[in-house]
N, C-alpha and C positions, 0 to 999 in steps of 0.2 A: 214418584218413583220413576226412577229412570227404565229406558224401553231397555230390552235386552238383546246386544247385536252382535256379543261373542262368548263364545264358549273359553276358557282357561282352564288347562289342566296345568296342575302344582307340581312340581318333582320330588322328590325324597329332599334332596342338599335343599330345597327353597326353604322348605318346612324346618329343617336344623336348623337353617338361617335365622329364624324369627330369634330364636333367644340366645346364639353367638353373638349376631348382629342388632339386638332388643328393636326389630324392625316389625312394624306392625302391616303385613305384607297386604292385607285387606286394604288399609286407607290409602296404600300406597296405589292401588288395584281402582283403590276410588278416583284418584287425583289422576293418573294414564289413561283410564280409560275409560272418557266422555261418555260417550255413547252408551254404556251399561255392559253388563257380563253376568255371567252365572260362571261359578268354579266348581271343578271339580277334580279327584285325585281316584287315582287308579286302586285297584283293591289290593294292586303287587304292591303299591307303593306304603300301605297301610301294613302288609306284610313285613316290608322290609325295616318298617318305625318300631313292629312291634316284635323284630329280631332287634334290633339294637337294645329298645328296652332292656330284655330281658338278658344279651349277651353282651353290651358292655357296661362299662363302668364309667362315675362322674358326670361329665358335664355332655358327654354324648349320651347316656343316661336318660338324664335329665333334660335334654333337648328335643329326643325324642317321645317324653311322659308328653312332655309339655307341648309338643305339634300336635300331638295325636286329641290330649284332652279341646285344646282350638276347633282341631276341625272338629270334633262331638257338639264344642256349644256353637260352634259356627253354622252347625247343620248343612258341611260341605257335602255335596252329592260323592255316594262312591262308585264308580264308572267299574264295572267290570273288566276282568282282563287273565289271562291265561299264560302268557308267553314271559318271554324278557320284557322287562319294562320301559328301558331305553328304546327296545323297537317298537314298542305298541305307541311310544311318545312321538316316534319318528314318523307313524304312521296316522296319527290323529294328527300331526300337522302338513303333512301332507294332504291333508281335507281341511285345511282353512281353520283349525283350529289353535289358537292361540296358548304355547306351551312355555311355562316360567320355569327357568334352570338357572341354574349358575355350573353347570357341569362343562367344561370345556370341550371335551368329546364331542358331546352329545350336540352340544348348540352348533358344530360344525355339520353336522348330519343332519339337523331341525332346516324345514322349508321355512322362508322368510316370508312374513314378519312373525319373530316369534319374542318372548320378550326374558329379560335378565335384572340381576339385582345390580347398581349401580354405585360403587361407593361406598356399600356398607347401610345404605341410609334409602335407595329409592331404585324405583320400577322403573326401567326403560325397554320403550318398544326398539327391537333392533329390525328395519328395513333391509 
């Protein structure tokens, strides 16, 4: 088992990603980052998967069942949280914590290194 030497918090669009993009964001998670990680997603962010569920339709739907049921068997940690979620991402990477988006916004607001989906297909740390 690898030691554990970062924390990774998920964002909402990461988790859609997985079955837009059928990107399996865990091995990708394996493969960037040597050293080890523990993940985890905020409780808004769990909020806001399980507003899509229930208020859209189709394949956002269903992108969201299906992020939500992952992190259950994946046994993602759920990080408490209160506020906006963009800010609280802002603010846990402002303390060295490693935060995965695809949000264009937001990664301009994210202290560096924080990391993004690349491609469609893989995890890149952005320095």
């Amino acid at each position: 088992m690898k030691p554990t030497s970062h924390q990774v918090i998920l964002d909402t669009n990461v988790l859609m990603a997985i079955s837009e993009f059928h990107l399996d964001v865990f091995s990708a998670l394996d493969y960037v980052l040597e050293q080890g990680y523990t993940v985890g997603v905020l409780k808004g962010t769990i909020l806001e998967l399980e507003t899509i569920v229930h208020e859209q339709r189709g394949k956002f739907r269903l992108g969201a069942a299906l992020a939500l049921k992952i992190l259950e068997q994946k046994k993602v940690k759920v990080l408490p949280s209160s506020g906006n979620v963009d800010d609280e991402l802002v603010a846990a990477s402002a303390q060295g914590v490693l935060v995965l988006t695809q949000d264009a916004a937001l990664k301009k607001r994210l202290s560096k290194p924080y990391l993004t989906i690349r491609a469609k297909k893989s995890v890149l740390v952005v320095v």
